[in-house]
Every structure is written in C-alpha cells, then in structure tokens.
C-alpha positions, -999 to 999 in steps of 0.1 A, spaced: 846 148 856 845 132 823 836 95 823 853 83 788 821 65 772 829 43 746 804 25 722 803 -13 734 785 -28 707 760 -21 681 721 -29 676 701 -35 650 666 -42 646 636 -41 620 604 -19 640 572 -16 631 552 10 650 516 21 655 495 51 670 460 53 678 437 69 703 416 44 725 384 52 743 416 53 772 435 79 756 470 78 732 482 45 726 517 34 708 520 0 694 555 -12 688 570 -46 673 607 -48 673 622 -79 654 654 -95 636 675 -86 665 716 -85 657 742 -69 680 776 -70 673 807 -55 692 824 -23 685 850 -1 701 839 30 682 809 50 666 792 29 637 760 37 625 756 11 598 730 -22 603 741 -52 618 743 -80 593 769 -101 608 765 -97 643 749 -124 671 714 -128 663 685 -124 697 653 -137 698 660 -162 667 622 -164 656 603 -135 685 598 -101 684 595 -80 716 560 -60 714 558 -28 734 525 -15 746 525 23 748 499 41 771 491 65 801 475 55 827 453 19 827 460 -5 799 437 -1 773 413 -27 760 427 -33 723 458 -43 744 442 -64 764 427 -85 738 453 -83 715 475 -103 748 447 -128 752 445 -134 712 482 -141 706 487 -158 737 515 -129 748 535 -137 778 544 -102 795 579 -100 806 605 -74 809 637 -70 785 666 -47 770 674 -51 741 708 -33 752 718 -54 782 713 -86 765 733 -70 736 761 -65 760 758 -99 774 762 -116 739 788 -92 727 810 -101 761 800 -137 755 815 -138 716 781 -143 704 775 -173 726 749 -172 759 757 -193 789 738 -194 820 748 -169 846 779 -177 862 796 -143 874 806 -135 836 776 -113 828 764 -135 807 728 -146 805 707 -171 785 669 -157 772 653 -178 796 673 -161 827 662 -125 810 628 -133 812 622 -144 772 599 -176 776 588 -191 740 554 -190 735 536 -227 731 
C-alpha cells in the first residue's frame, strides 16, 4: 500500500568533508555547519536562507571508521575538547519546523530544546 510521503521541511547545511587512511584502516572526517531548516509541503531543492537556524555557533563533527576508533580521532576529541553525543539533523528539523522556528522543552508537542537532544555547548 502506498504511504502518501510528503516533504515536511527542508535542510540546509554548509559540509566540509575529509578522507584518509589511518594505520586503522579508511577514515571519513565530516563537519557539518550553518544549520537552517525551514517547512515545506512540497519538493524544494533550493538552500535555506530564511529558515530556523540550529546549532547558532556549533557544527556537528562526524567521525567515519570501521571497526575501533582510530587514533587521529582520538586526539583530535581530546584537542578540541569534543563532547560526543548523538543528533539528527532531521528530527530536530522536524521539531523546529512543528515549533514555528521556536524550541520549548518537551512537553507532549514534539518539541525539544538542544540541551534535551543531547547538544551540550562546549566551555
């Protein structure tokens, strides 16, 4: 049966992405920031310019790897102090779109603030 799918809201983001081999095997290296989502009801494939801005000031850095976490990773966590967390860059999208661009702490509406999605600013 078809489900009806329709685009709930749009993303944008600027990434910057590496690859490398480490003594541990492939490695991919990814830095996603200047986060804006806005709401649509159809396809759009334009960027976001005017939409609800995430992570005002942070970038979410995905490490890339196979099996054990490589040791560039390691000290590039301990260098810039990275606090490792877990994010989508699509739920919280959601959640702000549903919101009208504002986030309130959980409260049954599906919305969530960054600190409830696991964003912590670094000190």
């Amino acid at each position: 049966a078809a489900r009806h799918l329709v685009p709930q809201c749009q993303i944008s983001y600027e990434r910057v992405a590496r690859v490398g081999m480490a003594p541990e095997g492939p490695i991919r290296l990814t830095v996603d920031r200047q986060l804006r989502c806005r709401a649509e009801q159809g396809l759009c494939v334009s960027q976001v310019v005017d939409g609800t801005t995430l992570f005002d000031g942070q970038s979410i850095v995905e490490f890339k790897y196979r099996v054990a976490m490589p040791g560039v990773f390691k000290g590039l966590i301990h260098e810039l102090a990275l606090i490792p967390s877990s994010v989508s860059k699509y739920r919280l999208s959601i959640d702000a779109c549903r919101c009208n661009g504002t986030r309130h702490p959980s409260s049954g509406a599906g919305c969530v603030s960054e600190a409830e999605a696991g964003l912590v600013p670094r000190n």
